[in-house]
C-alpha beads as a LAMMPS data file, in Angstrom:
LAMMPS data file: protein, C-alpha beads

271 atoms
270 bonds

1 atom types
1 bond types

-500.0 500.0 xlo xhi
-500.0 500.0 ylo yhi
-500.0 500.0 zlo zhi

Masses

1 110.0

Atoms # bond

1 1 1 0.000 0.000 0.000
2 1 1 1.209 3.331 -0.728
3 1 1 0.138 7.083 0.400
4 1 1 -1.167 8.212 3.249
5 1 1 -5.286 6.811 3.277
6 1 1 -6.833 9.846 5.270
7 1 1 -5.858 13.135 6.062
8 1 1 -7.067 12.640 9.743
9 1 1 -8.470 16.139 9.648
10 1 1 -11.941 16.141 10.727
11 1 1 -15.005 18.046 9.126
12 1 1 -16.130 18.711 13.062
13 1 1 -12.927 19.111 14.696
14 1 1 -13.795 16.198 17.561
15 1 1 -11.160 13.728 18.513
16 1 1 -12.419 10.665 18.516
17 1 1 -9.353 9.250 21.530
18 1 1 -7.427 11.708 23.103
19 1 1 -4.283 10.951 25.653
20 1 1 -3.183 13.632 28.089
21 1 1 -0.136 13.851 30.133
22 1 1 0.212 10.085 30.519
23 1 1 2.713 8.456 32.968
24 1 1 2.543 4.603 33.222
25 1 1 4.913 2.507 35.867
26 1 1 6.425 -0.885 35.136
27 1 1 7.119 -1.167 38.820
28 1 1 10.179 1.622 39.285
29 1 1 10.617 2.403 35.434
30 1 1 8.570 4.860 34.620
31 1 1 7.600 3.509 30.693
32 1 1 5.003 6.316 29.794
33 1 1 6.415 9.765 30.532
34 1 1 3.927 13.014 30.341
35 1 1 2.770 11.814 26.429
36 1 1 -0.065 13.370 24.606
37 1 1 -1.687 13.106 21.729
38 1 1 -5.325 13.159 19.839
39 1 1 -6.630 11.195 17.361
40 1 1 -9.422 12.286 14.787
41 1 1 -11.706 9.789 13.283
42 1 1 -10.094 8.041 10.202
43 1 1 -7.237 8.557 10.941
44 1 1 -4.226 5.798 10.978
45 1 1 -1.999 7.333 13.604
46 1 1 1.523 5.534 13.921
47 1 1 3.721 5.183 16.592
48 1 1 7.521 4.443 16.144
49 1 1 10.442 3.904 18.362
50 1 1 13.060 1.279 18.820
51 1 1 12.761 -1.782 21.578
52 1 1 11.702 -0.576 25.271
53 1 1 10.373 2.806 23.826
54 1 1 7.035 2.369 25.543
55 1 1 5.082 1.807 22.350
56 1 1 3.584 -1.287 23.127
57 1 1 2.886 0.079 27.007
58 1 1 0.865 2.839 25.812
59 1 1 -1.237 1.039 23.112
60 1 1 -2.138 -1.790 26.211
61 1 1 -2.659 1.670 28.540
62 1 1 -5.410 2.322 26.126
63 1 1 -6.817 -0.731 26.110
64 1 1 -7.202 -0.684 29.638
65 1 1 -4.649 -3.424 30.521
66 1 1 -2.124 -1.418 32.601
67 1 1 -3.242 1.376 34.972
68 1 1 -1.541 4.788 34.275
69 1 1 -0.320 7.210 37.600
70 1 1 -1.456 10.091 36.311
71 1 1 -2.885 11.858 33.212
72 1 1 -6.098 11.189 31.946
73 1 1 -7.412 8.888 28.253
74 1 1 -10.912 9.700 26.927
75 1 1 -12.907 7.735 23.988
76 1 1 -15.232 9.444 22.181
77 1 1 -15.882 12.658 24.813
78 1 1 -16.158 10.092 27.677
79 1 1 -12.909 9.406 30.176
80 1 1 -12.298 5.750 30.067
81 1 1 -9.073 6.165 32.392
82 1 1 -10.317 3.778 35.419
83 1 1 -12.767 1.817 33.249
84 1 1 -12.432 -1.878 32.401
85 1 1 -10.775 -3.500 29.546
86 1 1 -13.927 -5.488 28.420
87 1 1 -15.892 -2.424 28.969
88 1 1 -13.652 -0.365 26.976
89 1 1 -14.025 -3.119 24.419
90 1 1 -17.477 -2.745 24.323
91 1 1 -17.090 0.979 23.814
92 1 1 -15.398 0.617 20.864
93 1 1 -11.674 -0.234 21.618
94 1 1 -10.426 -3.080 19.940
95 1 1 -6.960 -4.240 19.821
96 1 1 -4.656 -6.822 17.917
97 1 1 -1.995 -7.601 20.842
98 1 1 1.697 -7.920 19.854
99 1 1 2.690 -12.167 19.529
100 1 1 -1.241 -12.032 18.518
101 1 1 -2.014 -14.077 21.923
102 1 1 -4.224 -16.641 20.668
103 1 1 -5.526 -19.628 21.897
104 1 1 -3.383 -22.021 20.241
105 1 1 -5.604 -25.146 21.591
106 1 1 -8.605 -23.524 19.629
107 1 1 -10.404 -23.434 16.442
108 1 1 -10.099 -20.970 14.059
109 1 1 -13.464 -19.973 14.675
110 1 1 -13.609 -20.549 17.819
111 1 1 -10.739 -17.927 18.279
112 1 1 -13.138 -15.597 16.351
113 1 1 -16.248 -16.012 18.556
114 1 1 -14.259 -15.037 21.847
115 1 1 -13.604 -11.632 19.942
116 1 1 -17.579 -11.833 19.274
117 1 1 -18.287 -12.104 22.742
118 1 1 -17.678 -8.343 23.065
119 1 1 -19.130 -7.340 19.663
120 1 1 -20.921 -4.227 19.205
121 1 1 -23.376 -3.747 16.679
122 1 1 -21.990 -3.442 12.951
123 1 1 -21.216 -4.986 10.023
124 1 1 -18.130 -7.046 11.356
125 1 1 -19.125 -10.854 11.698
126 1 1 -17.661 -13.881 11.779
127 1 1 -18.840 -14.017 7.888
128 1 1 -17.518 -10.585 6.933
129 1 1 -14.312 -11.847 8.109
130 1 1 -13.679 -14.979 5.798
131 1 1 -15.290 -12.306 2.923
132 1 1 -11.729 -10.386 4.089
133 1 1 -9.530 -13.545 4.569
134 1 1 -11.310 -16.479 2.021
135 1 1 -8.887 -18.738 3.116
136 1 1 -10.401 -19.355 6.599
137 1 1 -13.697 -20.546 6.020
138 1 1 -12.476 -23.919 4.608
139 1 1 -10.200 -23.885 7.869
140 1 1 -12.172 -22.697 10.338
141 1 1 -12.352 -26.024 12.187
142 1 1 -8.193 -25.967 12.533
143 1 1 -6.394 -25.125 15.824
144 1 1 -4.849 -21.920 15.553
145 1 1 -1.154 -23.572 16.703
146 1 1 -1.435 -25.390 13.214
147 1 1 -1.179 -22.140 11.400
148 1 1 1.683 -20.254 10.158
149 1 1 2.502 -16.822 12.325
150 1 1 1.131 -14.612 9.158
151 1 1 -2.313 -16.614 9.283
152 1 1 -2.229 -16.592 13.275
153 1 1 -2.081 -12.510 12.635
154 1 1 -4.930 -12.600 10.120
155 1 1 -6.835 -14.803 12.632
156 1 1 -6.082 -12.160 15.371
157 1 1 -6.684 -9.305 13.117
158 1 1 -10.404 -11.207 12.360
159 1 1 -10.563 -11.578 16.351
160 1 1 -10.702 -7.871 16.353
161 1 1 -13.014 -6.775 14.032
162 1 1 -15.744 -8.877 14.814
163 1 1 -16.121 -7.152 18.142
164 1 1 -17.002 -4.216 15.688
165 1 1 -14.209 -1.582 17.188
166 1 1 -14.391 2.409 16.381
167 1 1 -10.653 2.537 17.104
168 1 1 -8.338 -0.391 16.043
169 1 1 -5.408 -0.780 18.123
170 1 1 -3.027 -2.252 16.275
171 1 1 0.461 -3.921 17.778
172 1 1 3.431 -4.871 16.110
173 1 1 1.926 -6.461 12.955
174 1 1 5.123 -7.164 11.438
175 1 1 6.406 -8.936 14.150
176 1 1 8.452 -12.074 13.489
177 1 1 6.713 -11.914 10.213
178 1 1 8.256 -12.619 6.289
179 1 1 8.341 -8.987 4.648
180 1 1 5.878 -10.129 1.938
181 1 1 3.500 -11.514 4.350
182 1 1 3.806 -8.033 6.166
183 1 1 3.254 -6.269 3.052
184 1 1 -0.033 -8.640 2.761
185 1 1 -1.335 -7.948 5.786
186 1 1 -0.924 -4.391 5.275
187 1 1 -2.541 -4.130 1.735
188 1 1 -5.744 -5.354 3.556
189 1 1 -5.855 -1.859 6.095
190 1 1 -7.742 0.222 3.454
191 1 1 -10.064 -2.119 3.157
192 1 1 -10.661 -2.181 6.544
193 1 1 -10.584 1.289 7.154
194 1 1 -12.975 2.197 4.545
195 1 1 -16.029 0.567 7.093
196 1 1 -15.635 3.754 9.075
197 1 1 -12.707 2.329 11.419
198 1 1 -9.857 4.603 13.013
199 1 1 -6.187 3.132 13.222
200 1 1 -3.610 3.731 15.945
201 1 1 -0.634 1.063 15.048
202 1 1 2.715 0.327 16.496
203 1 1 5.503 0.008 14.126
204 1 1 9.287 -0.777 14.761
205 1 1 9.475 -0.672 11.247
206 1 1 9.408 3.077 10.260
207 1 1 9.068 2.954 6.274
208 1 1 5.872 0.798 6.665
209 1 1 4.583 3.298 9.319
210 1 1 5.577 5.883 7.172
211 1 1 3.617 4.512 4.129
212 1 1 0.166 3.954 5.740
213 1 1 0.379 6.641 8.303
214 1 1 -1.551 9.588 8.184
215 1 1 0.226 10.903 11.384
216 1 1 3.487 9.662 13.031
217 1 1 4.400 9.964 17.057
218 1 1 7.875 8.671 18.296
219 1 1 8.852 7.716 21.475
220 1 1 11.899 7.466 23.259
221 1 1 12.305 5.930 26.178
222 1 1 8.502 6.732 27.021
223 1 1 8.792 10.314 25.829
224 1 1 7.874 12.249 22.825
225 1 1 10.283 12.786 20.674
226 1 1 8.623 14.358 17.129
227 1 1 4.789 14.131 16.090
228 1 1 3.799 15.523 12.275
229 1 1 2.171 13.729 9.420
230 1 1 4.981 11.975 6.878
231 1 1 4.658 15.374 4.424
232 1 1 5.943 17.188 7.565
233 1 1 8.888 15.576 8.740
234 1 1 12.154 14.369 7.049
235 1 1 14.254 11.359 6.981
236 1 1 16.759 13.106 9.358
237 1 1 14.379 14.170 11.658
238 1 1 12.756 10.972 11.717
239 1 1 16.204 9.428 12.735
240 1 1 16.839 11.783 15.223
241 1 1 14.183 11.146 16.920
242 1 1 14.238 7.393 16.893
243 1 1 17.624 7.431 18.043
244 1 1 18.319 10.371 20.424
245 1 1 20.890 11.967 18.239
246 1 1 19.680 14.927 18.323
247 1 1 17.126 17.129 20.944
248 1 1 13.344 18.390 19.470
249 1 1 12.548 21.566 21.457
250 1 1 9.547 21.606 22.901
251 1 1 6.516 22.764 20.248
252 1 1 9.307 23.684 17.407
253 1 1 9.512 22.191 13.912
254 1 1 7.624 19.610 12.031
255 1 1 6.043 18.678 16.186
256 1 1 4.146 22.104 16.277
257 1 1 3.698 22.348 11.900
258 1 1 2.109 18.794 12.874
259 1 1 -0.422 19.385 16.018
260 1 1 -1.341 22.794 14.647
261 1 1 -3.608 20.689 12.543
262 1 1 -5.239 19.432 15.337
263 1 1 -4.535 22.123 18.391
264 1 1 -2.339 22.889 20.386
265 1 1 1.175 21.535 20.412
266 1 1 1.612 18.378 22.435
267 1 1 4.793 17.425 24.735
268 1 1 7.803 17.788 21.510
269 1 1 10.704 17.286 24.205
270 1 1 13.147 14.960 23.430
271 1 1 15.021 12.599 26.194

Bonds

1 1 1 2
2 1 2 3
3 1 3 4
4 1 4 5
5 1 5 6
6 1 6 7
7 1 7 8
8 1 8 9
9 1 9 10
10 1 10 11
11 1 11 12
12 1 12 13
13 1 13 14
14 1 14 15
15 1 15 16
16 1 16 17
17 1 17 18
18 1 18 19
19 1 19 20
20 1 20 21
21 1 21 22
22 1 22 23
23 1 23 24
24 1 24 25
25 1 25 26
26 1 26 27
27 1 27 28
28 1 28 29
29 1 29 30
30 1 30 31
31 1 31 32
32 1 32 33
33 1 33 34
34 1 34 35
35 1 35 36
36 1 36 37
37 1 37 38
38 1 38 39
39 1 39 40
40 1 40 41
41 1 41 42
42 1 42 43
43 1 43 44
44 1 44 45
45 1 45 46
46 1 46 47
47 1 47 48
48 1 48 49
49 1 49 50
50 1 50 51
51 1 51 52
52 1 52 53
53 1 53 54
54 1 54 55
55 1 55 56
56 1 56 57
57 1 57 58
58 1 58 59
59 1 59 60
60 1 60 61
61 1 61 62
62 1 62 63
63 1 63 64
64 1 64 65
65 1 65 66
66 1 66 67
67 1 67 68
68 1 68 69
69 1 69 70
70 1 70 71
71 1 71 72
72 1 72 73
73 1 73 74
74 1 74 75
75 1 75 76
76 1 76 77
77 1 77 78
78 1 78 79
79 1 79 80
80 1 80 81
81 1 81 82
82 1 82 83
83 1 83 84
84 1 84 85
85 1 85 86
86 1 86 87
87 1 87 88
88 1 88 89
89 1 89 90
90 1 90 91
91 1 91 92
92 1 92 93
93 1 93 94
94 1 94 95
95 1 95 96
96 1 96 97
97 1 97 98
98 1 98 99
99 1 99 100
100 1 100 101
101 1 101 102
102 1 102 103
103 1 103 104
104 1 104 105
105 1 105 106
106 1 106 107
107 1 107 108
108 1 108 109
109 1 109 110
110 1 110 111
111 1 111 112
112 1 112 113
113 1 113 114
114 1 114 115
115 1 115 116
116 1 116 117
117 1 117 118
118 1 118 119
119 1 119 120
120 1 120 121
121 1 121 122
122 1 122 123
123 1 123 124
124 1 124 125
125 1 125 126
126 1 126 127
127 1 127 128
128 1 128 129
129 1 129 130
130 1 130 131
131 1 131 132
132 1 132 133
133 1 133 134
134 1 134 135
135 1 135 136
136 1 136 137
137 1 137 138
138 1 138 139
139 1 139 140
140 1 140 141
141 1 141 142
142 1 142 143
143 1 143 144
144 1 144 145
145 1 145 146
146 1 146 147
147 1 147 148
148 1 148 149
149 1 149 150
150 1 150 151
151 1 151 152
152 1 152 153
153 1 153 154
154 1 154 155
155 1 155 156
156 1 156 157
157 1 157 158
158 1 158 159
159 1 159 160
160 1 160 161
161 1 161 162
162 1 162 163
163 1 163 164
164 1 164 165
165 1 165 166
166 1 166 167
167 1 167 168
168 1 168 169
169 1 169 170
170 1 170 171
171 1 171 172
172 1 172 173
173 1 173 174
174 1 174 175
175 1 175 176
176 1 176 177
177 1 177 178
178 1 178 179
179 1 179 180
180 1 180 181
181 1 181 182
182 1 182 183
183 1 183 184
184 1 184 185
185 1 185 186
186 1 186 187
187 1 187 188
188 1 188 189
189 1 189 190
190 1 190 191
191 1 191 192
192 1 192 193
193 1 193 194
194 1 194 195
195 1 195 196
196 1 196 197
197 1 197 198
198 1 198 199
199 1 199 200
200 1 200 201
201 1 201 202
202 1 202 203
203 1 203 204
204 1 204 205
205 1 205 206
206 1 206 207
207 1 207 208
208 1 208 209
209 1 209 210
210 1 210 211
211 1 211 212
212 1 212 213
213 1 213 214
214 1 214 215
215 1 215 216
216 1 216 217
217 1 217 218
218 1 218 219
219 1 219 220
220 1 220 221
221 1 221 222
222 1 222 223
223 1 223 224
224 1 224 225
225 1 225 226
226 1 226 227
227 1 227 228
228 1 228 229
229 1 229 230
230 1 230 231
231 1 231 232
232 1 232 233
233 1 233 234
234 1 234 235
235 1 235 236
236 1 236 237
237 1 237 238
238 1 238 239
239 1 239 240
240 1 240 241
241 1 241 242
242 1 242 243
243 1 243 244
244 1 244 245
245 1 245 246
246 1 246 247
247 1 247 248
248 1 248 249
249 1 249 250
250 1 250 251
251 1 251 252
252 1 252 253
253 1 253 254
254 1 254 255
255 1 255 256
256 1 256 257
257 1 257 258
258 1 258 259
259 1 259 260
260 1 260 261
261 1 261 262
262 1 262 263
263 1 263 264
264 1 264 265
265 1 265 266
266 1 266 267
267 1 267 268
268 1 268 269
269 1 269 270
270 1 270 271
C-alpha cells in the first residue's frame, strides 16, 4: 500500500481518543512519561520507536490493561481512564496484541467467537471476516497452533473486528513476520478502514509506518520525541528522533507544523 489513506483532519474538529499527560509505571521504570496526543476519526496514527520505547505500554494503557499514575485517556468525549478493559471493548476499543495471543488449543473460529463475545453492533461478523480472509472458512475447524505466524495474525486481526471496534489498536503487525507476508497484511488496512474504522498502530518498522500513516508519534524511552504527518517531517528528523541523536525543542519544527492541525502543540521534548 502506498500514500497516506486519510488526512485525519476532521469536518467537526472532535477527537475521537485523546491521551493527556500520561505516565505509566512498570514497577520503578517509569515507561510512559507526560505523552499526549489526539486522534481524529479516520485517521491511521503511527507510533515508532526502537525496543523498550514504551510503544507497546501505551497502546495496552489504552486498552485498559495497565493502569496509568497520572494523566487522563478519553474515547469518544467520555474518560475511560479507570474503566475496564472489556468495557472499553465494548465501547469501541479493539486491539490486535503484539505475539497475537491466541488460543493455540482452539479453532479458528472458535478464536473468532471469543472476539464476538464483546461485539458491538456493525457490520463485522464472523462471515464478513472470511469475505476479508477467504482462506479461513475452509479452515475454520483448525487449531490456531497449526497455522503459520502470518495466518495466526490474520486470525487475530479477524478476532478484532468482529467485536465491531471504532478505534483499532493495532500492535506490532510485522512482528516475526516474512516482509511479503507483512506487506499482505498491510494491503488489507484500506479495506478495513474504509467501514468507518480509526487506526492507531505500532511500528518498529518506520518505512511501513511511514507509508500507511496519516500521522506519526515517536517515542523514546517513554517520551515524545517528534509528532507531524509523513509530508511534515524528514528522513533526518525521523532518525533523530528514533535514536536520540539529536534534541526536538519543545513545540518547534515539524512537532508544532504537525499538532497545529489538530490544536495545540503536544509534549515535543526529546530525552
Amino acid at each position: 500500500m502506498t500514500g497516506q489513506p486519510a488526512s485525519g483532519t476532521p469536518q467537526n474538529g472532535s477527537a475521537l481518543l485523546e491521551v493527556s499527560d500520561l505516565v505509566v509505571y512498570h514497577g520503578q521504570l517509569k515507561a510512559i512519561d507526560q505523552v499526549s496526543f489526539r486522534v481524529f476519526p479516520g485517521e491511521v496514527y503511527a507510533f515508532i520507536g526502537a525496543n523498550g520505547a514504551g510503544k507497546s505500554t501505551l497502546l495496552r494503557t489504552i486498552a485498559g490493561l495497565h493502569r496509568p499514575s497520572t494523566g487522563s485517556i478519553r474515547f469518544d468525549g467520555r474518560d475511560v481512564t479507570r474503566l475496564r478493559p472489556e468495557r472499553r471493548a465494548t465501547a469501541g476499543l479493539g486491539m490486535v496484541p503484539e505475539g497475537r495471543r491466541l488460543f493455540p488449543s482452539l479453532t479458528l473460529e472458535e478464536n473468532l467467537l471469543v472476539g464476538a463475545s464483546y461485539a458491538r453492533r456493525g457490520e463485522w461478523g464472523i462471515e464478513r471476516v472470511y469475505e476479508l480472509f477467504p482462506w479461513m472458512r475452509e479452515r475454520r475447524n483448525q487449531r490456531t497452533e497449526q497455522m503459520s505466524g502470518g495466518e495466526q495474525q490474520s486470525v487475530a486481526i479477524g478476532r478484532a473486528l468482529v467485536a465491531n471496534p471504532r478505534v483499532l489498536l493495532l500492535d506490532e503487525l510485522s512482528l516475526g513476520l516474512a516482509p511479503v507476508v507483512v506487506q499482505r497484511i498491510y494491503a488489507m488496512l484500506p479495506e478495513i478502514l474504509a467501514t468507518g474504522l480509526t487506526a492507531v498502530i505500532v511500528e518498529q518498522d518506520v518505512s511501513q509506518a511511514l507509508r500507511v500513516a496519516s500521522h506519526i508519534h515517536c517515542l523514546l524511552e517513554g517520551r515524545t520525541t517528534l509528532q507531524g504527518t509523513p509530508a511534515q517531517v524528514t528522513a533526518a528528523q525521523v532518525e533523530a528522533a528514533y535514536f536520540g541523536l539529536a534534541q526536538t525543542p519543545p513545540g518547534a519544527g515539524p512537532a508544532e507544523q504537525g499538532s497545529a492541525q489538530h490544536g495545540p502543540a503536544q509534549d515535543g521534548s526529546a530525552t
